[in-house]
C-alpha positions in Angstrom: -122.6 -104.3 -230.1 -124.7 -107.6 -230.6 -125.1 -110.2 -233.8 -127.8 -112.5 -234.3 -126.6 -114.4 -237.0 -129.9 -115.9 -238.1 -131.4 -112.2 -238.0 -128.6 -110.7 -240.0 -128.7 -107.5 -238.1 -125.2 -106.1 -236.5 -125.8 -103.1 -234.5 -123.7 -101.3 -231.7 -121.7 -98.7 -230.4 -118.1 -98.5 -230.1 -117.5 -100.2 -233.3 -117.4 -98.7 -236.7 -119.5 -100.2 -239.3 -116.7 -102.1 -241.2 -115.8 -103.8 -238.0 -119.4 -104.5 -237.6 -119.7 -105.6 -241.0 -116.5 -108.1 -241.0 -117.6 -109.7 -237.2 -120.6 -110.6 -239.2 -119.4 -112.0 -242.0 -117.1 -114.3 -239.8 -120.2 -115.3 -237.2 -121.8 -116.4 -240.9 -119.1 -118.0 -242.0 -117.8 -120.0 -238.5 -121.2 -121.1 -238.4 -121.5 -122.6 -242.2 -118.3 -124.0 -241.6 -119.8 -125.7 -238.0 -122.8 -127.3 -240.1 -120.3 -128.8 -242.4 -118.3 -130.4 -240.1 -121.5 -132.0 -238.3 -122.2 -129.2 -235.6 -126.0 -129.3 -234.5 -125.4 -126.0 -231.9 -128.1 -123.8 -230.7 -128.9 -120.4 -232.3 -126.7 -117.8 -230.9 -126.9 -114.3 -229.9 -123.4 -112.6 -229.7 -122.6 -109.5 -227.6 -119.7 -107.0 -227.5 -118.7 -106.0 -223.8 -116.1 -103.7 -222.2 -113.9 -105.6 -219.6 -116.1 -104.6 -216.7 -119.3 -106.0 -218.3 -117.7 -109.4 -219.0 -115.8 -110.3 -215.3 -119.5 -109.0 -213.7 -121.4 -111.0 -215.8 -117.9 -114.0 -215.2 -118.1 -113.6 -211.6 -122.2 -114.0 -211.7 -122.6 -116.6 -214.0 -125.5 -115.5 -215.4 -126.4 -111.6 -216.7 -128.8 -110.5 -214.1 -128.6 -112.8 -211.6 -129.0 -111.5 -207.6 -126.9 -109.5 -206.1 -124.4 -111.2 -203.4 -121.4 -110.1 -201.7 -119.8 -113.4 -202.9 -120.8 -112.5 -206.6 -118.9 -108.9 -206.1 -116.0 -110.6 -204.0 -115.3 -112.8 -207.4 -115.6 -110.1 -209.7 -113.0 -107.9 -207.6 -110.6 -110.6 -207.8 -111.2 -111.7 -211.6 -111.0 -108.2 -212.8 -107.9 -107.4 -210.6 -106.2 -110.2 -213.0 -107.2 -109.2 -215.9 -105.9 -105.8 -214.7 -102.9 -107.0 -213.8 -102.4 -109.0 -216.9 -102.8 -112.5 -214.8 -105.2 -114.0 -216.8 -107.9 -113.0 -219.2 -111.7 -113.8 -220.1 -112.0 -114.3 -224.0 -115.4 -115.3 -223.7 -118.5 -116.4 -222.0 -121.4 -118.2 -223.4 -124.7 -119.1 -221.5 -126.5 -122.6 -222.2 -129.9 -121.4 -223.2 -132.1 -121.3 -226.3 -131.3 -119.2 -228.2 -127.5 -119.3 -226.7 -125.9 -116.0 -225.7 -122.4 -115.4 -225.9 -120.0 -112.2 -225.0 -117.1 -111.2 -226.7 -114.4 -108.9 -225.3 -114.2 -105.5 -226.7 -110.4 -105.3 -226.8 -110.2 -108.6 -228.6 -109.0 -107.9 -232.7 -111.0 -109.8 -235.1 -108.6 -112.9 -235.6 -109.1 -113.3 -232.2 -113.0 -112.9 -232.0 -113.1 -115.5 -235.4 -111.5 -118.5 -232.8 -113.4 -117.5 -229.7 -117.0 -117.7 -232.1 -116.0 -121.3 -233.4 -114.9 -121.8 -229.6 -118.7 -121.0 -228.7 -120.3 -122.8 -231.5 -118.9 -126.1 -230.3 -120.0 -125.6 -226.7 -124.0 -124.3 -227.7 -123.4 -128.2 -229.7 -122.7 -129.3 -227.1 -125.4 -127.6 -224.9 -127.8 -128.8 -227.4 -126.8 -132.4 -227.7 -125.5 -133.7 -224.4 -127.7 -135.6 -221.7 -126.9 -134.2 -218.8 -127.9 -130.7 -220.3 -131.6 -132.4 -221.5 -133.4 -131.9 -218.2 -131.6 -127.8 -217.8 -133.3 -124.5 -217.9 -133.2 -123.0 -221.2 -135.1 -119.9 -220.0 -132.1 -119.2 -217.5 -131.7 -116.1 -218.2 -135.0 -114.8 -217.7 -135.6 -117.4 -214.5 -132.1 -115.7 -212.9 -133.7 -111.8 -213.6 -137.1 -113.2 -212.3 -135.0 -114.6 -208.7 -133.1 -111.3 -208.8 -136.4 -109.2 -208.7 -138.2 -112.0 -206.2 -135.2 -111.1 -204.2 -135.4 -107.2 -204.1 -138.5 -107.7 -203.2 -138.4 -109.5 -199.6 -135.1 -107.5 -199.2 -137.6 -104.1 -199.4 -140.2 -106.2 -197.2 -138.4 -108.0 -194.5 -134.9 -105.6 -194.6 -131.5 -106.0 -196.9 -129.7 -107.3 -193.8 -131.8 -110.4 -193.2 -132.5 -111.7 -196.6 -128.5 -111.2 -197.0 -127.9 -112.7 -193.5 -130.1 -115.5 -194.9 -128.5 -115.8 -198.4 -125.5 -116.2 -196.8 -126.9 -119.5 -194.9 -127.9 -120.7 -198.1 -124.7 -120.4 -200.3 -122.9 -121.8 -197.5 -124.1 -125.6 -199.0 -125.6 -124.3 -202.6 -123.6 -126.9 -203.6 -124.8 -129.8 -201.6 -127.2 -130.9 -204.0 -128.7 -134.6 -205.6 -126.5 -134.7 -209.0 -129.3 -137.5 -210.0 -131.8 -134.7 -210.9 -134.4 -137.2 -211.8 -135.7 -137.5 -208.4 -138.9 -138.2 -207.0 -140.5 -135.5 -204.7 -139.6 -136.0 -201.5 -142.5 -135.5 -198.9 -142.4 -132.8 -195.9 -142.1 -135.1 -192.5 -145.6 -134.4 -190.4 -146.1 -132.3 -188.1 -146.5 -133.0 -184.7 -150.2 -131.8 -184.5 -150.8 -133.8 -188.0 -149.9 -136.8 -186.5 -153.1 -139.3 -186.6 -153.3 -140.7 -182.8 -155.7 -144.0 -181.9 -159.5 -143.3 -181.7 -160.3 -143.0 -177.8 -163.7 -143.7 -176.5 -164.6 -141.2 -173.7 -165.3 -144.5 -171.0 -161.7 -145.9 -172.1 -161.0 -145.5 -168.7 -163.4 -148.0 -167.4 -162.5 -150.8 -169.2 -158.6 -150.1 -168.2 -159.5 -150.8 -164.6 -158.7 -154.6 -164.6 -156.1 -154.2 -166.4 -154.5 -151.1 -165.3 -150.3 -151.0 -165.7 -147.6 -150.0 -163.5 -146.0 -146.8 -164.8 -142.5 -148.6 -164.6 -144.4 -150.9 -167.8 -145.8 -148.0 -169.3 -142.2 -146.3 -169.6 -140.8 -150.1 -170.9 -143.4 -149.6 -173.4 -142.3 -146.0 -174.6 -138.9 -146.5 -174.8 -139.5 -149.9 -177.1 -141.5 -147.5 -178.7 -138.2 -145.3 -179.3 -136.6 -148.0 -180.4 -138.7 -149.3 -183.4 -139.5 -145.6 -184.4 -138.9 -145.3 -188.1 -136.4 -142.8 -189.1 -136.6 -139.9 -191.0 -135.6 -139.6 -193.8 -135.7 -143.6 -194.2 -132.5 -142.9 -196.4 -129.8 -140.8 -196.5 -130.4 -137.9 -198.2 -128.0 -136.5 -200.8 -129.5 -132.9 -201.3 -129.6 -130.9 -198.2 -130.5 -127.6 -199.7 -133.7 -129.1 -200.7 -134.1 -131.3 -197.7 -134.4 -128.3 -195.4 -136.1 -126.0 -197.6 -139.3 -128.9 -197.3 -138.7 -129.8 -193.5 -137.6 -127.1 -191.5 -139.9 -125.7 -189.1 -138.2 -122.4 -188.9 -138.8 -121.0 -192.7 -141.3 -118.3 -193.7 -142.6 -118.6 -197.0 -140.1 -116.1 -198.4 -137.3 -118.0 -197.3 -138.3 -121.3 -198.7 -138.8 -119.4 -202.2 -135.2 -118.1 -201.6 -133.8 -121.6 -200.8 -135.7 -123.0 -204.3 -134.5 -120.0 -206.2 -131.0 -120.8 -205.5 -131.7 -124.9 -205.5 -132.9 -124.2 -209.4 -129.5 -122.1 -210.5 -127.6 -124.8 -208.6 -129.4 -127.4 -210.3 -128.9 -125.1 -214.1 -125.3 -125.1 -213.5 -124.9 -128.6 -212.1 -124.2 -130.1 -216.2 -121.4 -128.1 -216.2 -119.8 -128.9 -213.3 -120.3 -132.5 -214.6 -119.0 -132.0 -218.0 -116.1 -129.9 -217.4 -113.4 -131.7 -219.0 -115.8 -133.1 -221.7 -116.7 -129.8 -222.8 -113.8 -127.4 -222.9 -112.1 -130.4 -224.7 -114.9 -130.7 -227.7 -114.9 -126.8 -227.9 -111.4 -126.5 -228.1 -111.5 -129.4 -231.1 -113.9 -127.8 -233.2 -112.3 -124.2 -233.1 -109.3 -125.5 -233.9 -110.8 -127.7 -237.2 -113.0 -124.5 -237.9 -110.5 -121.7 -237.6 -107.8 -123.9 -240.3 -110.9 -123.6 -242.9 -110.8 -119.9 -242.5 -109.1 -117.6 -244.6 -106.6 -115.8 -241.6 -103.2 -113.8 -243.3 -99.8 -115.5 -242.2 -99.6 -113.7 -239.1 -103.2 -114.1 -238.0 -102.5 -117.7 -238.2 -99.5 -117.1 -236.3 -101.0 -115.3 -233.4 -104.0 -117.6 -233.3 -101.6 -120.6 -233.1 -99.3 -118.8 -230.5 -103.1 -118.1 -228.5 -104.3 -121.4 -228.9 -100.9 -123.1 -227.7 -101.3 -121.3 -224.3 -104.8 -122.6 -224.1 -104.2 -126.1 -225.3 -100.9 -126.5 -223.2 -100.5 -128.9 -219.8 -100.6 -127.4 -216.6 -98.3 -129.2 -214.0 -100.2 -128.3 -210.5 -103.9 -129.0 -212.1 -105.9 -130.8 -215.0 -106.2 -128.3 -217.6 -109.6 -129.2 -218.8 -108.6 -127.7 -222.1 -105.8 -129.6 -223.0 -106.9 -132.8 -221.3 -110.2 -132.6 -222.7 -108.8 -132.0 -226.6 -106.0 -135.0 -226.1 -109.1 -137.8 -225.6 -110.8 -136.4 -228.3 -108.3 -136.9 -230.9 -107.5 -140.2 -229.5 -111.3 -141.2 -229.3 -111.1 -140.8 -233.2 -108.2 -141.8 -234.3 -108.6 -145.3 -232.6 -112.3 -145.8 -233.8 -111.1 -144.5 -237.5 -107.8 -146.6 -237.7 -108.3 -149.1 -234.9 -105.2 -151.4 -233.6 -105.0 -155.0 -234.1 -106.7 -156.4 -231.1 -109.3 -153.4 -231.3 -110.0 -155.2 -234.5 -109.9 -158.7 -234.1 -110.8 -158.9 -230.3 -113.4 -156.0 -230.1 -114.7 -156.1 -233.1 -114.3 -152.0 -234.1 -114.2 -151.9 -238.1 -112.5 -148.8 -238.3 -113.8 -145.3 -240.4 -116.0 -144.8 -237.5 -114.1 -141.9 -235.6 -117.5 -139.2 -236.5 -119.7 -141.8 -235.3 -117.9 -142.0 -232.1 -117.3 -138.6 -231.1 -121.5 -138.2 -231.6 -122.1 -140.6 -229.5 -119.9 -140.0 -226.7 -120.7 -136.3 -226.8 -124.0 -137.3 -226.5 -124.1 -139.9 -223.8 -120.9 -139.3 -221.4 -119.7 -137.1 -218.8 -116.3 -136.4 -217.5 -116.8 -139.6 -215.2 -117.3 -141.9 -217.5 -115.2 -139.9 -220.0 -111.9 -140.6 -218.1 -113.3 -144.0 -217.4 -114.0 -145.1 -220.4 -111.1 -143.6 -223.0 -108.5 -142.3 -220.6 -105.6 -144.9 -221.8 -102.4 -145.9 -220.8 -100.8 -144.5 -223.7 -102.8 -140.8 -223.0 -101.8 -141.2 -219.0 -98.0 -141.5 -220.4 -98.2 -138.7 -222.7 -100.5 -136.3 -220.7 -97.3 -137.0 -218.2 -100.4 -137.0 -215.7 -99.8 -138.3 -211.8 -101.5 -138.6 -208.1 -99.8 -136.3 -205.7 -100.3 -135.4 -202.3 -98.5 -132.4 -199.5 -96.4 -134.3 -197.5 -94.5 -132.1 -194.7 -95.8 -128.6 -196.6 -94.9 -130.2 -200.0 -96.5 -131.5 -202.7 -94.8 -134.6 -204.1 -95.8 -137.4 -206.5 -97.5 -140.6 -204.7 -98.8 -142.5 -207.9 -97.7 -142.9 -211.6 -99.5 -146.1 -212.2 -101.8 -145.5 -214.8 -105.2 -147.2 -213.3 -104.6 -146.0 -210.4 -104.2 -142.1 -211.6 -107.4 -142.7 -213.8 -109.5 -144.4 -210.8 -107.8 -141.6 -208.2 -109.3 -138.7 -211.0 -112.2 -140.1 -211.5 -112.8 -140.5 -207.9 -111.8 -136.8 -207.5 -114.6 -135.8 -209.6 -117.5 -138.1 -208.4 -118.2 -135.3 -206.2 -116.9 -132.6 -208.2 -114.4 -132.6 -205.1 -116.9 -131.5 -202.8 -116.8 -132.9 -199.4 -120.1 -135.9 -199.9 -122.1 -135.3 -197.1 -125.7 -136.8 -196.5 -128.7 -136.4 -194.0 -128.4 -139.0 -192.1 -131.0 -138.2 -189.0 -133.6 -135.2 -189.2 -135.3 -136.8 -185.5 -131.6 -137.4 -183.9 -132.5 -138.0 -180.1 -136.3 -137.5 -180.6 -135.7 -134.2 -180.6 -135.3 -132.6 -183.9 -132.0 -132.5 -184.2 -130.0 -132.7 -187.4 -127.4 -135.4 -187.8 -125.6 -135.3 -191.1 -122.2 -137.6 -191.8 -119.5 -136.7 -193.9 -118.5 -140.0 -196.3 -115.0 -139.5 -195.6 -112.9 -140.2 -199.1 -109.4 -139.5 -198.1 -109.7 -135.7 -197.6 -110.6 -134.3 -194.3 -113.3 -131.6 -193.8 -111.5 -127.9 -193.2 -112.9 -127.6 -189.3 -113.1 -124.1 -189.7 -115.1 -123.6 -192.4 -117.3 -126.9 -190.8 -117.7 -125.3 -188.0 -118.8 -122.2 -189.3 -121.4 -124.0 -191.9 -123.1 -125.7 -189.0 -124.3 -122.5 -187.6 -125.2 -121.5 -191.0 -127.2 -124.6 -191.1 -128.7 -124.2 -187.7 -130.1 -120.7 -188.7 -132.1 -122.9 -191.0 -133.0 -125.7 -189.3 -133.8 -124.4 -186.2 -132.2 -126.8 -183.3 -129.1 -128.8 -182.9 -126.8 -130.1 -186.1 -124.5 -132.5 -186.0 -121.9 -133.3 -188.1 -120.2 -137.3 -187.9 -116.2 -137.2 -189.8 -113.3 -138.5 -189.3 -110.1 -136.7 -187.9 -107.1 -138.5 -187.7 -109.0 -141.7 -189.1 -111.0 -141.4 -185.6 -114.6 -140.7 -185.6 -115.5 -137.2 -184.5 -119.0 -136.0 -183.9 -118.9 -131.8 -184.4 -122.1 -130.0 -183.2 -123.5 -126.6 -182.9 -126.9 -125.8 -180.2 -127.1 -122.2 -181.3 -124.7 -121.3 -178.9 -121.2 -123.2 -179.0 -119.2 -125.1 -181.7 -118.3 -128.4 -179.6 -116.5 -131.3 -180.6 -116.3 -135.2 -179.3 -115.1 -138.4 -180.1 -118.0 -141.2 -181.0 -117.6 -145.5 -181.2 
């Protein structure tokens, strides 16, 4: 079944007409109700899906995206959940223009009525954030474009390698520049581009008073060494893209490959920004629109029992939802009523709340979300805390209230990714790749380094190196095609 609320049209199988009829009227209606209340939100296409539809199209991320053993490994688990009765998608909503968004087909229209107000307040804020401005609205016919570029080298150059490549690729998908605004970065030359001196065919005649010692020639070449100018001449956040214009290794197909999954990286990079942000303003506005709707007493009483679960703390992890909604409210209760000092001191006149919430949704993201409006009074009653696993147990290390905003706005910086830059792509003159791990408190799972250093060597094409710290020592790993070694460096 699909709605396009500014066509009218409800079509579908599966659902007899009054159902169609009465999911409808209630798209019409959240969506008046949105507008009141101040909503700018993308058009929006909604879908009706089995179960099977909506964990393929959870565990992709976008309908019609390539196929990927890690896409069907996340379905598998997902949908074994749901199956189980572990946990449950209500909806998903893509951030394109027009917006799509799937419903669940076992979900019973009180339920579908909050999941669409849900939606309309992420497609606003799609629509109206920054850090979704620069963002592919076209996604999903890019992602079924990449999907069919893809099918194609794998009938060309063989399902195995393009796979066998992929999984080289995904292995750092997510070692990308979050500062997307970035100037092209040019190839390094190649060795037979490199200019070299004019030479006169008689140079040799006029080198014979003044011919050197090869023990000065070689001084010469290794000052030479010394002074050479590094490449890149700064560190270089985004590795995917990094190799894909350097390595000497790639075909054509595979650099297309490597942009093809740089540009989904890129589209989904906002939301992994925003994550908090988000859920938290979605989660606002369905609970403003849903009280304007006309729901019987126990409608309102399931929805309320629903929306609890969703809206409720989580003590071994930030539940974005919950968080997210708690600085909103505050955020406008303290720019419509302000305190005091917020008066006197900072000048706020109060009745501004609206204003506020615009503007932040507009210009923030979770960073400077928690930075900026994550208070001591919201630390205390979010009950939220640093902890770390000491001796195979996690216990509390920090209550004090900067220092659990700083340590969770530290943890998102990087989205929690390990931050790891190009530091060298001549290391030794000889081609080799030396890439340091900015250590921030967590240390690098060997294993999985290990293993992402051949990954990376497949695409590179000669040694990598990896600088970390274990143990707060320095450790150089490296991997020469052959073995995984390891070694302490000063």
């Amino acid at each position: 079944m699909s709605y396009d609320f500014e066509s009218g049209n409800v079509s579908g199988s599966g659902q007899d007409d009054r159902e169609l009829r009465e999911l409808g009227e209630a798209i019409e209606e959240c969506w008046d109700i949105a507008k009141k209340f101040g909503l700018d939100p993308f058009p929006t296409h909604f879908e009706i899906v089995p179960a099977n539809i909506m964990y393929e199209f959870g565990a992709y991320g976008i309908p019609g995206r390539f196929s990927h053993w890690t896409h069907g490994k996340a379905y598998y688990r997902m949908k074994t959940q749901y199956d189980y009765g572990l946990s449950k998608i209500y909806e998903l909503v893509i951030n394109s223009n027009p917006s799509y968004a799937f419903l669940m087909e076992a979900n019973v229209l009180w339920q579908n009525k909050m999941i669409i107000a849900h939606v309309l307040g992420h497609t606003d804020f799609f629509k109206n954030n920054a850090y979704f401005g620069h963002t592919n609205r076209q996604i999903v016919e890019s992602a079924s474009l990449h999907a069919d570029r893809i099918r194609h080298y794998e009938q060309e150059h063989g399902t195995d390698a393009v796979e066998k490549f992929l999984d080289a690729v995904l292995s750092i998908e997510e070692h990308i520049n979050p500062n997307i605004r970035i100037k092209s970065q040019a190839p390094a030359p190649k060795e037979d581009e490199v200019k070299k001196p004019y030479e006169s065919p008689y140079a040799d005649l006029w080198e014979l008073e003044d011919r050197k010692t090869a023990q000065e020639r070689e001084k010469e070449r290794e000052k030479e060494k010394a002074i050479r100018k590094k490449y890149p001449p700064q560190p270089e956040k985004d590795i995917v893209r990094f190799l894909m214009l350097n390595s000497r290794e790639l075909d054509d197909w595979q650099r297309d490959i490597m942009e093809m999954v740089h540009n989904e990286a890129i589209y989904f990079l906002p939301q992994r920004q925003t994550k908090i942000m988000n859920e938290g303003w979605a989660s606002l506005w369905h609970q403003r629109i849903v009280r304007e709707l006309d729901l019987s007493d126990g409608e309102f009483a399931e929805y309320a029992q629903l929306s609890s679960g969703v809206l409720s703390p989580n003590r071994r992890s930030i539940n974005p939802y919950y968080v997210g909604v708690k600085i909103w409210e505050d955020i406008e209760r303290r720019w419509d009523n302000p305190s005091d000092y917020e008066r006197t001191v900072l000048k706020r006149p109060g009745g501004q709340g609206k204003q506020k919430l615009m503007e932040v949704r507009e210009m923030d993201n979770d960073v400077s979300f928690l930075r900026n409006y994550l208070t001591k009074e919201l630390v205390e009653d979010l009950d939220l805390y640093l902890y770390e696993k000491k001796d195979n147990q996690w216990v509390i290390v920090e209550k004090d209230w900067e220092k659990v905003r700083d340590g969770l706005v530290a943890s998102m910086t990087n989205f929690g990714d390990p931050y790891i830059m190009v530091e060298d792509a001549d290391y030794k003159q000889n081609r080799e790749l030396y890439l340091k791990h900015y250590f921030e408190k967590t240390p690098l799972d060997v294993g999985y380094a290990e293993k992402t250093l051949q990954y990376i060597y497949s695409i590179w094409g000669r040694t990598v190196h990896l600088e970390t710290l274990v143990d707060n020592k320095k450790v150089l790993f490296s991997y020469d095609g052959r073995n995984n070694t390891k070694r302490a460096v000063n």
